[in-house]
Legacy VTK file of the C-alpha trace (Angstrom):
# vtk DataFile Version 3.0
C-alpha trace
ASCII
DATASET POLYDATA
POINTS 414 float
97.444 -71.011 -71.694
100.690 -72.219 -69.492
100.260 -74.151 -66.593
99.595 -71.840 -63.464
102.335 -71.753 -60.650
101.055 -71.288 -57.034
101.021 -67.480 -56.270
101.567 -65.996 -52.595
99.095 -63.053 -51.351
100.248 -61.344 -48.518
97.170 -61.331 -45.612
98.556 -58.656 -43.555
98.776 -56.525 -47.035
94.780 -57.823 -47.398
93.565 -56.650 -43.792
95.482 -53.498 -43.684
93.630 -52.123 -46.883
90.243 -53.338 -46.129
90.984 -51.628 -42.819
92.249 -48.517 -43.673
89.355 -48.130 -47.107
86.842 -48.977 -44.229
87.950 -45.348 -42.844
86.085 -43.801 -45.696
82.524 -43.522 -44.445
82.922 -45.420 -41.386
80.470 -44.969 -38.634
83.215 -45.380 -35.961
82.146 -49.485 -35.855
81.816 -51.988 -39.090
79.598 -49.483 -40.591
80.353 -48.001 -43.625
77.967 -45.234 -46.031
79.825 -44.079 -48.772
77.997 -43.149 -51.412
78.833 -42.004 -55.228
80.160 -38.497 -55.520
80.060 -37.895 -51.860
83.005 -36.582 -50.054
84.019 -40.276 -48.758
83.991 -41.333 -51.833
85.849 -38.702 -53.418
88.182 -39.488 -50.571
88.256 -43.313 -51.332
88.890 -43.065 -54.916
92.127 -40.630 -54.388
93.110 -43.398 -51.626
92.538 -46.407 -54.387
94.350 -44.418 -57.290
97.075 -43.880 -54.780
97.524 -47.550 -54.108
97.507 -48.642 -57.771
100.402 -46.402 -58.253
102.178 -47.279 -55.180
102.069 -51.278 -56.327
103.197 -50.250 -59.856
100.273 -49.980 -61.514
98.882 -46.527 -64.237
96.344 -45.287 -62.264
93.690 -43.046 -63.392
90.419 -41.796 -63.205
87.573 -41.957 -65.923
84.908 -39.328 -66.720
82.132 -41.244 -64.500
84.795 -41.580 -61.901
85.540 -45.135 -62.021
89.523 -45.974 -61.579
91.768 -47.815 -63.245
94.836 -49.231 -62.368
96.798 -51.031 -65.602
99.865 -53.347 -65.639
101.050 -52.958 -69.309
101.414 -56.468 -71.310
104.191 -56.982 -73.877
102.122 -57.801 -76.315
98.837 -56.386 -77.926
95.158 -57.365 -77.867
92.495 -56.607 -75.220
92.352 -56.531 -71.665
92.448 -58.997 -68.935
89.829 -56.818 -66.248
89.110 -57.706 -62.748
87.698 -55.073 -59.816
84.364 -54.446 -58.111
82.390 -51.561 -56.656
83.814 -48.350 -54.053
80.221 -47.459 -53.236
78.332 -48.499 -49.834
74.888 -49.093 -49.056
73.636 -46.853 -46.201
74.891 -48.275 -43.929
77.040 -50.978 -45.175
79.910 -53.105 -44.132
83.273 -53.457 -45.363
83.786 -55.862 -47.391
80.444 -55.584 -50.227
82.094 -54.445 -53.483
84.951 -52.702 -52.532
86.355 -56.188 -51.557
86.581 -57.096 -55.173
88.208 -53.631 -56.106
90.556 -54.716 -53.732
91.005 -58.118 -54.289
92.226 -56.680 -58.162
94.670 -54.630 -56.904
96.152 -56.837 -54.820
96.026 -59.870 -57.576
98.062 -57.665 -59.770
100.150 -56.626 -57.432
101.275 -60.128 -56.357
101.853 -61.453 -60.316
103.973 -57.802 -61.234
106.205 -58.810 -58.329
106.045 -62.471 -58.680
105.750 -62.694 -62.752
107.196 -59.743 -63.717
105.332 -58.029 -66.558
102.431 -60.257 -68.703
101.948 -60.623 -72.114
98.164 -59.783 -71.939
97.194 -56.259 -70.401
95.842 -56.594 -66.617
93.499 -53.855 -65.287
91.875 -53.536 -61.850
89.331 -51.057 -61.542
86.861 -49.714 -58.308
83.781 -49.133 -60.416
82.283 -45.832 -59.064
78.673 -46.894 -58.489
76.436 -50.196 -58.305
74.250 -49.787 -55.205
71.902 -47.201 -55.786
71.932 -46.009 -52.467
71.872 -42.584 -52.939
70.477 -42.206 -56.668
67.511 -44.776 -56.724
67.906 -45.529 -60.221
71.879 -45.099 -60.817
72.836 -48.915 -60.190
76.021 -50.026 -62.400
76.552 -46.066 -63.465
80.025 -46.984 -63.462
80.099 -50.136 -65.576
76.771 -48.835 -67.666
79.358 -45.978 -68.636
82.146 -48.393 -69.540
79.366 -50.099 -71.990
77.920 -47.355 -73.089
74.442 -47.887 -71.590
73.575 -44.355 -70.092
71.861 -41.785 -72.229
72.105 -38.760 -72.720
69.686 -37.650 -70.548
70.180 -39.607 -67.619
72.413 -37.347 -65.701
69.585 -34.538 -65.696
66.860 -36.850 -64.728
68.554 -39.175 -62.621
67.517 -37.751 -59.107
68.835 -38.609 -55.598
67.022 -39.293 -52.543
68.088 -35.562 -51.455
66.559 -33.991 -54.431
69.742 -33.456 -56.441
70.417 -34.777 -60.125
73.528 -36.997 -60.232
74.426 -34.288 -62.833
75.210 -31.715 -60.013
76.559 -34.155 -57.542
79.191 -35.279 -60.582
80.067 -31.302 -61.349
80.714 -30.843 -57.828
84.071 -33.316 -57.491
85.113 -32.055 -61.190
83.445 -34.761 -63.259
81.913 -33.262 -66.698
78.342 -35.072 -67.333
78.656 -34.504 -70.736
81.706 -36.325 -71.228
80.071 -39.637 -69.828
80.326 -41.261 -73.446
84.377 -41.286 -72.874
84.031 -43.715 -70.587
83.281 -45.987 -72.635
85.671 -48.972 -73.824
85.579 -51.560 -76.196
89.053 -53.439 -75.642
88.014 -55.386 -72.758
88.349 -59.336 -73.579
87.593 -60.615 -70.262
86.008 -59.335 -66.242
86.344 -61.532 -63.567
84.712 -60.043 -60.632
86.015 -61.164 -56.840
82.448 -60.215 -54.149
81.251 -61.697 -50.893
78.842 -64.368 -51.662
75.854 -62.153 -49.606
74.370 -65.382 -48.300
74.704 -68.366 -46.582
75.522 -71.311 -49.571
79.514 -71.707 -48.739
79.047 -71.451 -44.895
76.759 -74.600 -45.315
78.946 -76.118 -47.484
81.642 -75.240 -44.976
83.612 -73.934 -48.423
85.655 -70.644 -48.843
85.308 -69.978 -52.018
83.020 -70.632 -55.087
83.062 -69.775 -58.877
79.689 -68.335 -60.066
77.937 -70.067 -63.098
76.194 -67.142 -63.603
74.120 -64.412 -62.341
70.417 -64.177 -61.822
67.941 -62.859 -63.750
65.832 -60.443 -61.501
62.010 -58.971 -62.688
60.356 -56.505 -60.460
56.492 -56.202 -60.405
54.284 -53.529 -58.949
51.058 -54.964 -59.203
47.275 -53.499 -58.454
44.634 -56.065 -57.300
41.428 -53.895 -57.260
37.785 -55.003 -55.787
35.190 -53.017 -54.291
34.617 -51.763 -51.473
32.379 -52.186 -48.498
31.188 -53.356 -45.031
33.400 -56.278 -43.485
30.134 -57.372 -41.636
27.102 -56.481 -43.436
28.538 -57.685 -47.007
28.474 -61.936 -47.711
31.123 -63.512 -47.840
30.010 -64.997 -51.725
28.934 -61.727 -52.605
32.446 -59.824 -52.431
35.121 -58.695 -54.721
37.715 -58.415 -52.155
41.616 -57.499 -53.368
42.720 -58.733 -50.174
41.698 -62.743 -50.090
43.342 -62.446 -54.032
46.498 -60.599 -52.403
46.426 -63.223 -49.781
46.088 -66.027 -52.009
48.843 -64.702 -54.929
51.377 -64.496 -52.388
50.868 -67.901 -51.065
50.953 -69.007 -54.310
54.197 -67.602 -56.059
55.799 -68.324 -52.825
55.045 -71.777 -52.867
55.934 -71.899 -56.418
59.165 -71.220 -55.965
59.790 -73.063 -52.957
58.540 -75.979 -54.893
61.115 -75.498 -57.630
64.345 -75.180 -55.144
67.340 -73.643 -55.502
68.259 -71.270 -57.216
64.661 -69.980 -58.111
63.090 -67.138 -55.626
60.104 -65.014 -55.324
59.618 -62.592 -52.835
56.641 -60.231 -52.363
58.280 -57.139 -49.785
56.148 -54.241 -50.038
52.384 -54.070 -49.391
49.979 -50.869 -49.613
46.268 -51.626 -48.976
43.386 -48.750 -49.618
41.998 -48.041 -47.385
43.722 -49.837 -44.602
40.904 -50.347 -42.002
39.784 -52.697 -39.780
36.084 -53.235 -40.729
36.407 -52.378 -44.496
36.743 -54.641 -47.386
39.089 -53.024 -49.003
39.178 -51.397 -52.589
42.726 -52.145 -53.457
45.769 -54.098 -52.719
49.336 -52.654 -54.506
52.070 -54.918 -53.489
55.576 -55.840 -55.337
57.031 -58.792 -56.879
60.681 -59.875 -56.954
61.599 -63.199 -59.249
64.687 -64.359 -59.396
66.720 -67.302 -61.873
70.141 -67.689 -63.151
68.700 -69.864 -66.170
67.368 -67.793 -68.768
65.188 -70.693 -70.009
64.034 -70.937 -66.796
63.859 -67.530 -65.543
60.903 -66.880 -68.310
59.394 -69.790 -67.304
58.856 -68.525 -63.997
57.924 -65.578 -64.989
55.610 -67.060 -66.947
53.807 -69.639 -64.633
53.287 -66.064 -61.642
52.370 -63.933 -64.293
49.512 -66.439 -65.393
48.882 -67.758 -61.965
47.865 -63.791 -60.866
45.442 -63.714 -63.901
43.417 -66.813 -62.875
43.215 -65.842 -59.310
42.270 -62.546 -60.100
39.666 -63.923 -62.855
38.372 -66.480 -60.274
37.545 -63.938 -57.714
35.925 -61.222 -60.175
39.255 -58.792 -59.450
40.576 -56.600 -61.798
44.519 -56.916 -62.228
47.116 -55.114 -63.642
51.358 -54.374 -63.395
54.238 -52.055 -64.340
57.784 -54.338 -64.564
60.502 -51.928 -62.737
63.039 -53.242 -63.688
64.168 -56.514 -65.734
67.917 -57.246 -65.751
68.174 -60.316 -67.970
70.293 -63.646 -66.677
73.417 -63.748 -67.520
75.415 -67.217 -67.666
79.360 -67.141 -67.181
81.609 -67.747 -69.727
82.726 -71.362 -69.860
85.799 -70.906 -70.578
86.837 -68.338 -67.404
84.785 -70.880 -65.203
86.800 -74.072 -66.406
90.072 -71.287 -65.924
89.240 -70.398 -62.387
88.482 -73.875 -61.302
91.814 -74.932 -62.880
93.309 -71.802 -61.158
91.689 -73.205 -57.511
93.125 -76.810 -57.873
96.515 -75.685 -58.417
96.333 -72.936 -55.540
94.704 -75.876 -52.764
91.793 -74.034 -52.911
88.525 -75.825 -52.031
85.584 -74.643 -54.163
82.029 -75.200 -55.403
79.951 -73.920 -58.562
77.397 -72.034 -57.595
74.503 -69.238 -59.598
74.616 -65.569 -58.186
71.428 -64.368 -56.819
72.272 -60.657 -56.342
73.064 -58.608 -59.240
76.483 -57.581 -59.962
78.624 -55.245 -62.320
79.311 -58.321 -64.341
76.000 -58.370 -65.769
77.426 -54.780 -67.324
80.469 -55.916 -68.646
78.852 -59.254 -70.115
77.905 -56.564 -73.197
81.402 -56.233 -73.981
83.504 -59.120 -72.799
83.507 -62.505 -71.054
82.739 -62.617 -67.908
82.753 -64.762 -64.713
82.824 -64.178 -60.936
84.523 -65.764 -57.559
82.817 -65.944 -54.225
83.835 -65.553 -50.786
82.162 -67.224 -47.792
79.977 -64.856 -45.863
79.827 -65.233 -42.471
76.028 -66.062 -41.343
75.370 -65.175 -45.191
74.734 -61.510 -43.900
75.546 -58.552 -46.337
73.927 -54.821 -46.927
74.561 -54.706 -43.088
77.605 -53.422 -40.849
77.637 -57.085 -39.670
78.766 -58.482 -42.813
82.167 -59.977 -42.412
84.218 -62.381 -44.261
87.186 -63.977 -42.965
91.354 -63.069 -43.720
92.017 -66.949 -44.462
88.711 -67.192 -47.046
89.249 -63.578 -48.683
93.092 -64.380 -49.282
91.834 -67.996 -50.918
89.505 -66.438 -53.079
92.535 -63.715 -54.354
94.631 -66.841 -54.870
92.022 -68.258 -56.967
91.778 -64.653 -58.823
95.244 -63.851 -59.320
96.346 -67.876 -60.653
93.097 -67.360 -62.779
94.541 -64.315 -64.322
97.821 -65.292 -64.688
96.930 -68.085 -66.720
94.984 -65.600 -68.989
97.529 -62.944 -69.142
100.953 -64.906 -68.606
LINES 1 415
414 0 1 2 3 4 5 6 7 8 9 10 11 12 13 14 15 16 17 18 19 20 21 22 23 24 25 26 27 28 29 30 31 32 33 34 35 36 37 38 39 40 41 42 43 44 45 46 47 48 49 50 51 52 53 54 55 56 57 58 59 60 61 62 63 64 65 66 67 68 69 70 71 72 73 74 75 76 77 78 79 80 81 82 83 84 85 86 87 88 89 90 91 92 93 94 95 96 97 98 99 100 101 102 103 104 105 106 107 108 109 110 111 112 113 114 115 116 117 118 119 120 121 122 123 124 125 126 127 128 129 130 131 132 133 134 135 136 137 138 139 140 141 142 143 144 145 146 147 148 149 150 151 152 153 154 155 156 157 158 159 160 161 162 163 164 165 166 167 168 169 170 171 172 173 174 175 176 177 178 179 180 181 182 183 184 185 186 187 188 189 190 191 192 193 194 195 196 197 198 199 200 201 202 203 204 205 206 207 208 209 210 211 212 213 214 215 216 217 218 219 220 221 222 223 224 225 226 227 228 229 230 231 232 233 234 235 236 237 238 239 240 241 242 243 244 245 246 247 248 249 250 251 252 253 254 255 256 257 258 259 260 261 262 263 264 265 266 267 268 269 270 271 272 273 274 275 276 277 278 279 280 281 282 283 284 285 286 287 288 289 290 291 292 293 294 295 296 297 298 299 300 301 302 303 304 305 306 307 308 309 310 311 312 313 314 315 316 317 318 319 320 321 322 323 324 325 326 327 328 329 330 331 332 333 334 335 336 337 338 339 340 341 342 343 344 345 346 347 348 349 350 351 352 353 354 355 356 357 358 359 360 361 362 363 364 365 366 367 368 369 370 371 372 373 374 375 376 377 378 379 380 381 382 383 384 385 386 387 388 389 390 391 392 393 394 395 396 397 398 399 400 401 402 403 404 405 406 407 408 409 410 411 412 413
């Protein structure tokens, strides 16, 4: 790879798009719901597709509805991918995925004009879905399409909040389920992927910008503590086989465990049902979720490991029975080296300040790790808020993180 020259990005360019792709599901403040396949979406996409061509870019649109702008390299091999997610949580801000789409765009605009035309292929792309928030269990449609990892039965039984199948909701803005599979690609050699950080690690740091070592692994439990039950006064205290001390005792304890191993592992228990939810009962059961997080995979088993044997002992201890369902179970996924070493090399010669740093959301990249290299760039969150209309990041940190994408691809594509 040549040595990088500085490249310029334009931060009026940056606001006004952010600005005017805001527009698409805005709630007439910071809010923004666009979800897949609704009409702001459908809206967004055309707006997106319109841009790419506009900068000089191919645009077009695949059969999941992801789109693609491409900057044609002189010479032949895979390509050089970078881009994020169009789709909102409900509501969202503006900046939570469709940053990154933008931040592609506007990398690849900046080396065509600066550059001229590179030897590698360069691709920005607005992935059509990662959020889930209309389809519970659609996260990374768009990037599971690109590698291959929807079935084909998943459009028909994938089923929205509303009671629709993502099936209808893709034949109603002209997108043939069926044709899903030709989607898929498998000349992608690298994905770098530009996102707010979603918490508050660079604002401590007082840093803009950080390259991501890697992204967490994430395990979700539903687990059933079950006793018996009876009268909170009448029955002893020795005598009991009450769910809710184990509950209470569990959720101490994988907390603690993970405080205990600091940064970057987390557990979080968020959702509690007790039966039957009285005041003077002991009660029969106690259903509550897990969420354990760790960018190691080594390490993410581990923990794993050391909750899933802690709930056992409690529950043995107090004569409970125990069981869980895993939801879902993303593995870790580690960066590529190489891209990390690039991007920090890319950040020195831009003046950009940066740390390393592990992902603990999930992100498209864990998708495209199936089929290429990967490795992400964060931006400074302000107050580390995201999935909120308050989530802003600054015009000074979101321009240093796109000079930190765009060197970073131009000494992979250049």
């Amino acid at each position: 790879m040549t040595a990088t020259p500085r490249v310029t990005i334009d931060p009026a360019f940056v606001e006004k798009l952010i600005l005017d792709m805001a527009q698409h599901g805005s709630d007439g403040g910071t809010g923004v719901s666009r979800t897949v396949y609704s009409p702001e979406w459908v809206d967004a996409t055309k707006l997106y597709a319109r841009w790419c061509e506009e900068v000089g870019l191919t645009a077009r649109i695949d059969r999941v509805g992801n789109v693609w702008g491409r900057l044609e390299g002189s010479e032949p091999g895979k390509s050089i991918v970078s881009g994020s997610h169009i789709d909102s949580q409900t509501p969202g801000g503006r900046y939570d995925g469709i940053l990154g789409a933008l931040a592609a765009l506007i990398a690849l605009k900046a080396l065509k004009e600066q550059f001229g035309q590179p030897k590698r292929t360069l691709e920005c792309i607005a992935f059509c879905e990662e959020e889930s928030s209309r389809f519970p269990s659609a996260n990374f449609w768009g990037s599971r399409a690109i590698t291959g990892g929807i079935r084909t039965d998943d459009p028909e039984t994938t089923v929205g909040f509303g009671g629709e199948t993502i099936a209808s909701a893709m034949r109603e803005v002209g997108l043939d389920p069926a044709l899903i599979p030709e989607a898929r690609r498998a000349d992608i050699d690298s994905f770098v992927e530009l996102h707010i950080e979603q918490g508050p690690i660079l604002e401590h740091a007082n840093l803009p910008v950080a390259v991501v070592t890697g992204i967490t692994g994430i395990r979700h439990y539903e687990v059933e503590l079950r006793g018996t039950q009876n009268h909170a006064g009448a029955f002893p205290m020795d005598l009991r086989r009450d769910p809710m001390a184990g509950f209470a005792e569990i959720v101490s304890g994988v907390v603690d465990t993970a405080h205990r191993w600091g940064r970057p592992a987390v557990s979080t228990v968020g959702r509690v049902h007790v039966k039957p939810n009285a005041t003077a009962i002991i009660p029969d059961s106690v259903t509550f979720t897990l969420d354990v997080r760790h960018p190691d995979p080594d390490l993410c088993q581990k923990l794993y490991d050391t909750h899933e044997a802690f709930m056992r002992e409690v529950a043995k201890r107090r004569n409970l029975e125990i069981s869980w369902k895993i939801m879902i179970d993303p593995p870790a996924c580690p960066s590529d080296a190489a891209l990390v070493s690039t991007l920090r090399t890319a950040a020195n010669t831009q003046g950009v300040p940066t740390m390393l740093m592990a992902s603990g959301a999930g992100h498209d990249s864990q998708q495209m790790a199936k089929i290429a290299r990967v490795a992400m760039i964060f931006v400074r969150s302000k107050d580390g808020r995201s999935h909120t209309p308050d989530e802003f990041s600054s015009i000074d940190d979101i321009v240093a993180g796109i000079e930190v994408l765009a060197a970073g691809l131009h000494r992979l594509a250049y």
